[in-house]
C-alpha positions in Angstrom: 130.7 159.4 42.5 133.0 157.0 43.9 134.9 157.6 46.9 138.6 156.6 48.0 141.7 157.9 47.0 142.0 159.9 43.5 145.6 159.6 42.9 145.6 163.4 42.2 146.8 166.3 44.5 144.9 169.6 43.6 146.4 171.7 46.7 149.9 170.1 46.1 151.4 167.4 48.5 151.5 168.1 52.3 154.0 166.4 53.1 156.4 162.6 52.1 153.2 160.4 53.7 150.4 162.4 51.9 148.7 160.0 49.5 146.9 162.8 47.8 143.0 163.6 47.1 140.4 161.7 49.2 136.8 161.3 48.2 134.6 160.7 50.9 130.6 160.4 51.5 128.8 160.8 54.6 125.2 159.3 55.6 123.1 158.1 58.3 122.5 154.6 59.1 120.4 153.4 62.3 121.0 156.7 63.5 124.5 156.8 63.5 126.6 159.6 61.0 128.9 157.5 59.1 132.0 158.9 57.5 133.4 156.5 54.9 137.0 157.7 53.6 136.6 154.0 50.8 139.9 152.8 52.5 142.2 152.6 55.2 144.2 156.0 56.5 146.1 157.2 59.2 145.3 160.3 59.0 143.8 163.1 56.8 144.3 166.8 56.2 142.0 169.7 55.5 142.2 173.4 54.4 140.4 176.1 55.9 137.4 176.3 53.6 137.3 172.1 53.5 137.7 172.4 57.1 134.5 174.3 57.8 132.4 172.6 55.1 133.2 168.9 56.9 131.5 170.6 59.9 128.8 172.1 58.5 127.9 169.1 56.9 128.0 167.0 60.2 125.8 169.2 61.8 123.4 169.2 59.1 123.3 165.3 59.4 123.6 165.6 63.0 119.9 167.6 63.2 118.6 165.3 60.4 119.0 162.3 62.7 
């Protein structure tokens, strides 16, 4: 799957500055948990359920290390 920016907006537009749907992957390299968002952002938004899965994933990674 390739990450970055999808052009679509599933959960409608947050607000004028949202660029819409972001793919993103997370991995370990030399024991670091990267989060690569495929380009450049300011910042990004997250519903509840996205919200807790983005932790939950971390932590997962997190005790992998």
């Amino acid at each position: 799957m390739k990450i970055g920016a999808t052009g679509k907006f599933p959960q409608g537009r947050l607000n004028q500055t949202d660029e819409g749907e972001l793919r993103m992957a997370i991995y370990e390299e030399k024991g670091k948990i990267v989060i690569s968002f495929g380009k450049d952002l300011s910042w990004i938004g997250f519903g509840k359920e996205e919200a807790i899965a983005l932790g939950e994933m971390l932590i997962s990674k997190a005790k992998n290390l």
